[in-house]
N, C-alpha and C positions, 0 to 999 in steps of 0.2 A: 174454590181456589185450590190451585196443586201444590202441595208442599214439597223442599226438593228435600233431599239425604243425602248427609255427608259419606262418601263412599270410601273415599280413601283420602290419607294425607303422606305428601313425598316433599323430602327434602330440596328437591333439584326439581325447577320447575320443566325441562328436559324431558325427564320422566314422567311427569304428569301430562305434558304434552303428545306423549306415545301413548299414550291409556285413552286420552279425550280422543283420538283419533282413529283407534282400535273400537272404541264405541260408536263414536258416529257414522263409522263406515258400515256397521249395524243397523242404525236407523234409532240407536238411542240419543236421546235430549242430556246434554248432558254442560256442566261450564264450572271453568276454572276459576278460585280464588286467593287474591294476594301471589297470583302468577307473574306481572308486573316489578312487586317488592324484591319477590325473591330473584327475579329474574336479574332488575338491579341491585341489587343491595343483596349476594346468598349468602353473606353473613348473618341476617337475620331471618333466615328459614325459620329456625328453632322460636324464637320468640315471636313468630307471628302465627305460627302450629304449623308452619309449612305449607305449600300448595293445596289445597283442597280442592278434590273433584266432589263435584255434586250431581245427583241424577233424580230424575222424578221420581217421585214413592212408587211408582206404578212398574218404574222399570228397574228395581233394584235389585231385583234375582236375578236376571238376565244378565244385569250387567257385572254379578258378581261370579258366574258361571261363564264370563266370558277373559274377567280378568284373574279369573285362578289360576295364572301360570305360574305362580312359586311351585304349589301343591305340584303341577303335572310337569315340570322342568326336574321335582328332583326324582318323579315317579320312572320318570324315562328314561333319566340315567341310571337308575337301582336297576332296571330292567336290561339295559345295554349292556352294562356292567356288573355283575351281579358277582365278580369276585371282589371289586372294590369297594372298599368300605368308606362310607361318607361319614365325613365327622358330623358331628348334630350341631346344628345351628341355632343359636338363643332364639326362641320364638314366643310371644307375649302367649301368656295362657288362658287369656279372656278370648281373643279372636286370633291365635295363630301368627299374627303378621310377624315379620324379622323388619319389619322398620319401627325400629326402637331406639333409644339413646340413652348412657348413662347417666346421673346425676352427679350434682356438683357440690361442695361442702362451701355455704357461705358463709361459716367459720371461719375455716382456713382461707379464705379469701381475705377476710378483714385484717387477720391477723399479719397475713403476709402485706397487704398493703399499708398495718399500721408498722410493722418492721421494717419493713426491706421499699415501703413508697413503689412497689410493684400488686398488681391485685393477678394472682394466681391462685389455685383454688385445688385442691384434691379431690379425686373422682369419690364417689361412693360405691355403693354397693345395688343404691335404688337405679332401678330402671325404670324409666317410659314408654310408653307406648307413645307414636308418635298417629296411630291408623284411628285408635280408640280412645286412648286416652288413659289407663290404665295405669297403674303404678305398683310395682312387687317389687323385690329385694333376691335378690341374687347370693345363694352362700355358695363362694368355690374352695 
């Protein structure tokens, strides 16, 4: 039996739909999850971990050397421009991705819904990874 791997996860099922399509034009096996939800419903990306691509265990390097273009988009511009200075972009330090999200304080949540009969919440300091799943803390 072939097991699949989760390859990546995107907010915007859009996005995952250019990835699954940039694969199979390759000849990788590869399929969308909670593409559907989010497609209807993109408010609940986040609580359902977002789109999920999945690829056979067999083809997981290939497919991750085919979607490394964060890495090679900003390598090309350092190189085109090399008097411009790129600000640095938050990237998860488990596996690199920039698709992450902040956290929410569901403290300040309750409290504002037990005062104010409104549920808003204050961001934190934790971040997510949304690719891996990871979670650090941010001191700026």
């Amino acid at each position: 039996m072939t097991s699949l791997h989760l390859l990546r996860a995107y907010e915007f099922a859009h996005e995952a739909q250019l990835d699954l399509m940039k694969l199979k034009d390759e000849g990788i096996e590869a399929i969308l999850k909670n593409e559907l939800m989010v497609g209807v419903a993109p408010h609940y990306s986040n609580a359902v971990g977002g789109v999920q691509l999945f690829v056979l265990e067999k083809d997981v390097e290939q497919a991750r050397r085919l979607l490394s273009y964060e890495s090679d988009a900003s390598n090309l511009l350092t190189e085109m421009f090399p008097e411009a200075s790129l600000e640095p972009v938050l990237s998860c330090p488990k596996c690199s991705s920039t698709n992450h999200f902040q956290g929410r304080s569901a403290l300040s949540g309750l409290f504002s819904l037990l005062m104010f009969m409104l549920p808003f919440s204050l961001q934190t300091k934790t971040r997510y990874c949304a690719a891996c799943g990871h979670k650090w803390r941010v001191e700026s």
